[in-house]
C-alpha positions as CSV (number, residue, x, y, z in Angstrom):
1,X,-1.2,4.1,14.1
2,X,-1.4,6.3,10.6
3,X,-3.3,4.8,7.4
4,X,-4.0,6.3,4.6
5,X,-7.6,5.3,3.5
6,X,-8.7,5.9,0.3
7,X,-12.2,4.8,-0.9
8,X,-12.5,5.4,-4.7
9,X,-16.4,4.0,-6.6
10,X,-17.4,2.2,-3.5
11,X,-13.6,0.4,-3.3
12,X,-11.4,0.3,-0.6
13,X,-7.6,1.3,-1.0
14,X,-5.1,1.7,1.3
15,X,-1.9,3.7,1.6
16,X,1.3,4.3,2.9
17,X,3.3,7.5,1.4
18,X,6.6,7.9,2.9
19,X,9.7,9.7,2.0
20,X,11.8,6.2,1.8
21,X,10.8,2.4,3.0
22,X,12.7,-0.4,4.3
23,X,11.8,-3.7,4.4
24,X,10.4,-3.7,8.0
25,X,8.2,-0.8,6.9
26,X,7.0,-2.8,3.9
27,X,5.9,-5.2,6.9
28,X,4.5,-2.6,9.3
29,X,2.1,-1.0,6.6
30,X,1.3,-4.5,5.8
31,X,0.8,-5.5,9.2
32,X,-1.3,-2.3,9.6
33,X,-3.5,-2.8,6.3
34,X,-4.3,-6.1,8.0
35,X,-5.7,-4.6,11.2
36,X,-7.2,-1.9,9.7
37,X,-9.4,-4.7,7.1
38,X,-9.9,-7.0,10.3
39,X,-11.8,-4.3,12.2
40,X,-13.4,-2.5,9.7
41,X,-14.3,-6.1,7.9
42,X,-13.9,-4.9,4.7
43,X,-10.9,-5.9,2.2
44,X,-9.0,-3.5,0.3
45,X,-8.7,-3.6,-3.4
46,X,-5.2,-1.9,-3.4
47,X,-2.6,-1.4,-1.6
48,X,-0.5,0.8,-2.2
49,X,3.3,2.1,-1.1
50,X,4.4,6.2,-2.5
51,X,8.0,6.7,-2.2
52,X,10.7,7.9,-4.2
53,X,13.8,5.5,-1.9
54,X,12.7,2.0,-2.0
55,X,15.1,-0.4,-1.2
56,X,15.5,-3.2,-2.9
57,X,14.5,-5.4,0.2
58,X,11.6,-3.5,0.0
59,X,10.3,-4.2,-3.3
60,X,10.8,-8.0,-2.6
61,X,8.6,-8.1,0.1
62,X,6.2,-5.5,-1.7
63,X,5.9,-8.1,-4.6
64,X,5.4,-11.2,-2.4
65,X,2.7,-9.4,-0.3
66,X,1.1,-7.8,-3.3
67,X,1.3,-4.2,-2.4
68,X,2.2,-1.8,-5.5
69,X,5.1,0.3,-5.3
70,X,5.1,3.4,-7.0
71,X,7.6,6.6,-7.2
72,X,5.0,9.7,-7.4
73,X,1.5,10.0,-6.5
74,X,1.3,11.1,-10.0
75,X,2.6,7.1,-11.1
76,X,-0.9,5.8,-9.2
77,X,-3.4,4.6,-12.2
78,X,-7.1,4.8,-11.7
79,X,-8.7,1.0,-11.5
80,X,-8.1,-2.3,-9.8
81,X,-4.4,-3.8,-10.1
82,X,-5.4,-6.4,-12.9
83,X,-6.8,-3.2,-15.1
């Protein structure tokens, strides 16, 4: 299992930077974010999805399982979603 961890000022964010995602990618990084908070017993404040091909599946489940979607790493704004 790959997981980008980021920790930022003490907050936790996690990552998934691909060169395209599906939907059932959308699920895996979700479904890996999960295990990685469950052993580590700490929540992430992001989550976060890099990739310039996003299918339209993709951003779906992305917005129902709150994960940001962004083109570039350069797209990525410092802060907590709600900021």
């Amino acid at each position: 299992m790959e997981l980008d961890v980021v920790i930022h000022d003490n907050l936790l964010i996690l990552c998934e930077i691909k060169s395209s995602i599906s939907k059932s990618d959308m699920y895996a990084f979700e479904r890996k974010a999960r295990l990685y908070e469950n052993r580590y017993q700490q929540k992430a404040v992001r989550k976060l999805v890099i990739s310039p091909m996003l299918d339209d599946q993709a951003k779906e489940v992305a917005r129902r399982l709150g994960i940001e979607v962004y083109s570039h790493a350069n797209d990525v704004k410092p802060g907590k979603p709600s900021e």
